[in-house]
N, C-alpha and C positions, 0 to 999 in steps of 0.2 A: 797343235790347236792353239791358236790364240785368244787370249784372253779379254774379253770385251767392257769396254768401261762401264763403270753403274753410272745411270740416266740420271741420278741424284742424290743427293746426300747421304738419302734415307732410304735406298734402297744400299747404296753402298755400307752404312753402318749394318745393313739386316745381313746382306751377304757377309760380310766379314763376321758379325758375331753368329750365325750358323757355321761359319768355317771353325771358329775356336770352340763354340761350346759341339760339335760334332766331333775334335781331337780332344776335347774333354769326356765325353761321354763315350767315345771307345773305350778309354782308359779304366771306366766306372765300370763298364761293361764287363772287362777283363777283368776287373780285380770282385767283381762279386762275382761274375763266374768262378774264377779259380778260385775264392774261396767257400764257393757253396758245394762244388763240383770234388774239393778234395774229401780224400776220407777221412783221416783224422784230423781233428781242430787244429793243428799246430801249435807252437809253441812259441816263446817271445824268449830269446835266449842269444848271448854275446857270445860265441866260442872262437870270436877272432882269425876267423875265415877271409880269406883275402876279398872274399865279395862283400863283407861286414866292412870294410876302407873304402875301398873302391867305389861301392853302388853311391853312397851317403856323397862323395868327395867329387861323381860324375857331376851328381846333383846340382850342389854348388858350383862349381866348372860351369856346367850349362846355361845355368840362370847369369853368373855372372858375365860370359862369354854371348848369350844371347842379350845381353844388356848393350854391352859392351856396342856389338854388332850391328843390333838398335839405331844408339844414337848416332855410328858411325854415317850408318845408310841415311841417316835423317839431314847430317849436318852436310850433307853435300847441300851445293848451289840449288835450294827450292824457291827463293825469291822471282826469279822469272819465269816460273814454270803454272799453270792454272792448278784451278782448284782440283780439278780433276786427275791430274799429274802427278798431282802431290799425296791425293788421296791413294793412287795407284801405288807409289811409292812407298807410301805406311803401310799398305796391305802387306806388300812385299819384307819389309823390315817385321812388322807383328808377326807372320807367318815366320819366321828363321828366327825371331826369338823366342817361339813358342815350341817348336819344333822339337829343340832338342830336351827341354825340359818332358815333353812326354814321350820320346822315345826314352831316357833314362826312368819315367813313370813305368813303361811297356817292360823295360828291359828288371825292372825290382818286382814286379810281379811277376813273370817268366821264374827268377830266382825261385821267389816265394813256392810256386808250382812246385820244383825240384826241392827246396828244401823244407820246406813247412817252416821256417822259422816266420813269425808274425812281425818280427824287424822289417823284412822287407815290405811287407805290405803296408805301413805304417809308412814306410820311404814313398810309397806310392803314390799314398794321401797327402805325405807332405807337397807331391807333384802337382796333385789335382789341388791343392788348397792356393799352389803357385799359382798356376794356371786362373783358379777361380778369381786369382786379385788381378790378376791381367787383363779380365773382360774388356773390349774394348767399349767405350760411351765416347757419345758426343764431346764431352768435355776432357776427359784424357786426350783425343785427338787435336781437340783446340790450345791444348795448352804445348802442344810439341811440336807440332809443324809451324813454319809463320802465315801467320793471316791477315790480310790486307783488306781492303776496303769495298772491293769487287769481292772476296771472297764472303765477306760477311754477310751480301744478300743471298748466299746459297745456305748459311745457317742457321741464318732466321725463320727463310722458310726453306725448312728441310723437303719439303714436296717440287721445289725448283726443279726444272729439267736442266740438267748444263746446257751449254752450248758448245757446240762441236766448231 
């Protein structure tokens, strides 16, 4: 299946921000299930369990290596590429930086389920509070990709259809 370009601006910022805030809100999903759905409250407790290193240190890993990965995909040659190109390209880059931060979200509530410790679910939140600074807007995108002079009538008015 391939993937079809958004018609304009503002249909591409709505499509990408349902794509993040929908891997946000599975995550929400999960983590108020498993903890409404367990039976006892759990408990917030450090006993130095190898997933007590691990989960916390994915975390970081992820966020830094999704960063990382980011600006990697970003700083290729976008200067001769359209508005359109480019926006395709940060969808792609947003999506693999967001990615791994909530599967490591998925994978500390999972934990949480099996152990009742409230550390992990609290790693979880930390995931989803990542995530929530990551929303994509109008202006984070403008400040990362380059934008030229042809591209700035597509952001003034965000209702623009591209051109193919």
């Amino acid at each position: 299946m391939q993937q079809q370009p958004a018609a304009s601006f503002k249909t591409f910022l709505r499509t990408l921000s349902i794509l993040h805030l929908g891997m946000m809100s599975g995550l929400l999903m999960l983590c108020i299930f498993i903890f409404v759905s367990s039976e006892e409250s759990g408990s917030l407790s450090f006993t130095q369990q190898p997933f007590e290193f691990l989960i916390p240190a994915l975390l970081i890993g992820a966020t830094l290596v999704g960063r990382f990965l980011f600006k990697t995909i970003l700083h290729k040659d976008l200067q001769n590429k359209t508005l359109q190109q480019k926006l395709g390209i940060y969808q792609t880059a947003h999506i693999i930086r967001i990615a791994p931060i909530e599967g490591i979200g998925l994978f500390a509530t999972v934990t949480y389920m099996t152990t009742d410790n409230l550390f992990f679910l609290i790693i979880a939140a930390l995931a989803l509070g990542i995530l929530f600074t990551l929303i994509p807007t109008k202006e984070k995108i403008e400040n990362v990709i380059p934008i030229n002079a042809e591209d700035q009538v597509y952001l003034r008015n965000p209702d623009k259809r591209f051109e193919s």
